[in-house]
C-alpha positions in Angstrom: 0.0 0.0 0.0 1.5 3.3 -0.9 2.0 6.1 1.5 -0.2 8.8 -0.5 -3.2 5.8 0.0 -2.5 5.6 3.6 -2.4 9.1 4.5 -5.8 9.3 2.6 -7.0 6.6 4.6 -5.7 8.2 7.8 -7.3 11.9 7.1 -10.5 10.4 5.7 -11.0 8.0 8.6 -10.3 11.2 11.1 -12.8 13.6 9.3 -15.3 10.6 9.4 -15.3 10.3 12.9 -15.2 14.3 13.3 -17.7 14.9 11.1 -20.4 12.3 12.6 -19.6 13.4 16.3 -20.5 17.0 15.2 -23.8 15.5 14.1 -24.1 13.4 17.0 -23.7 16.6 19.2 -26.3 18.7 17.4 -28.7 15.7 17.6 -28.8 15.1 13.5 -27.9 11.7 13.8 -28.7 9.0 16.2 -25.9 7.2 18.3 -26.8 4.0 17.6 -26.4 4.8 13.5 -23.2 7.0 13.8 -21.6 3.6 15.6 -21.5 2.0 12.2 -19.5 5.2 10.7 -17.2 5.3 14.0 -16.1 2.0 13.7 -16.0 2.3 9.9 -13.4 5.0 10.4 -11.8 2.9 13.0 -11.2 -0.2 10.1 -9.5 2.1 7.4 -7.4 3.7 10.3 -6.4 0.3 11.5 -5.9 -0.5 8.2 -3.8 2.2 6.9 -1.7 1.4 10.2 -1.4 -2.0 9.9 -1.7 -3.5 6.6 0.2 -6.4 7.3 -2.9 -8.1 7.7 -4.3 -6.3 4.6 -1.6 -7.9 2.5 -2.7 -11.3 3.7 -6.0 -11.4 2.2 -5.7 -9.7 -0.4 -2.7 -12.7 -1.0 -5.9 -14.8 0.5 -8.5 -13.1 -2.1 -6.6 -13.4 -5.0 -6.8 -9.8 -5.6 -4.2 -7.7 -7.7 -3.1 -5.1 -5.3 -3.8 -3.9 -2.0 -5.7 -0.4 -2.8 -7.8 -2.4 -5.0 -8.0 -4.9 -1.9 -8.8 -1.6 0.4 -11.8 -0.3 -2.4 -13.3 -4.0 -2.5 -13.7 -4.2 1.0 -15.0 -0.6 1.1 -17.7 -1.6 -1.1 -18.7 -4.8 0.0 -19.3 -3.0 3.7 -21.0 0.0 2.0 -23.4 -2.6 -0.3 -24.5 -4.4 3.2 -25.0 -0.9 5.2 -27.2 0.1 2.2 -29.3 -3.2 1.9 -29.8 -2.8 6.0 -31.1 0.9 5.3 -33.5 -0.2 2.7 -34.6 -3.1 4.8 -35.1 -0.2 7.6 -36.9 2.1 4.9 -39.3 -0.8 3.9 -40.1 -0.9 7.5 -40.7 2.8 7.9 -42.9 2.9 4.7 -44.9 -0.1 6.1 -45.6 1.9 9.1 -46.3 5.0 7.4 -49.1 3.6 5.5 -50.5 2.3 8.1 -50.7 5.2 10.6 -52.1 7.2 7.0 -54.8 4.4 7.0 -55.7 4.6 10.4 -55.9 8.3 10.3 -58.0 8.3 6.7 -60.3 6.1 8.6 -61.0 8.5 11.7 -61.2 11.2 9.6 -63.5 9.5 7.4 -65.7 8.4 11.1 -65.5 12.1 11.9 -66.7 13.3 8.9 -69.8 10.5 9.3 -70.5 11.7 12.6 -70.5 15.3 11.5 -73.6 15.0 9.4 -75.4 12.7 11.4 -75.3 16.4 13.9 
C-alpha cells in the first residue's frame, strides 16, 4: 500500500469520525447509526496502520493489489449498510401507510359523525 493511499485513509477516517460526532452533538444523527461510521473510520485507520494483515488477504483473495484490496472491502461493507437501510426504509414505509390508513379512517368516522349532527 503506498503512502499517499494511507495518509488518505488516515485523514478520511479522522474527518469521518469528526464529522459524525459533530452531528451526533447537534442531535442530527442517532448514536446507535453514527456507531456504524465510528467503527467504519476505526477499520481504514487500523488499516492504513497496519496492513500487514491487509496484505494477507488480499494474497488470500486473489486480488491484484492492495488499494484495489482496500476499495473491495470498502464496497462490500458500503453494499451491506445500504441493503440494511432499505430493509429499515421498507419498514418505515410499512408503518407510514398504516398510521395514514388509520388516520384516513377517523377522519373519514368524523366526517360521518358530523352530518349525522
Amino acid at each position: 500500500m503506498t503512502i499517499t493511499l494511507r495518509i488518505i485513509l488516515i485523514i478520511g477516517s479522522l474527518l469521518t469520525t469528526y464529522y459524525v460526532a459533530r452531528k451526533v452533538r447537534k442531535g442530527q444523527i442517532e448514536i446507535n447509526h453514527s456507531l456504524f461510521w465510528v467503527l467504519f473510520s476505526l477499520f481504514l485507520l487500523l488499516t492504513s496502520i497496519f496492513p500487514q494483515y491487509l496484505e494477507f488477504l488480499t494474497h488470500l483473495a486473489g486480488v491484484y493489489s492492495m488499494s484495489n484490496m482496500v476499495f473491495l472491502i470498502i464496497i462490500f461493507v458500503l453494499l451491506i449498510k445500504l441493503f440494511l437501510n432499505s430493509i429499515t426504509m421498507s419498514k418505515l414505509e410499512g408503518k407510514i401507510e398504516s398510521i395514514v390508513q388509520e388516520i384516513a379512517l377517523k377522519e373519514l368516522e368524523d366526517e360521518k359523525n358530523d352530518r349525522k349532527k
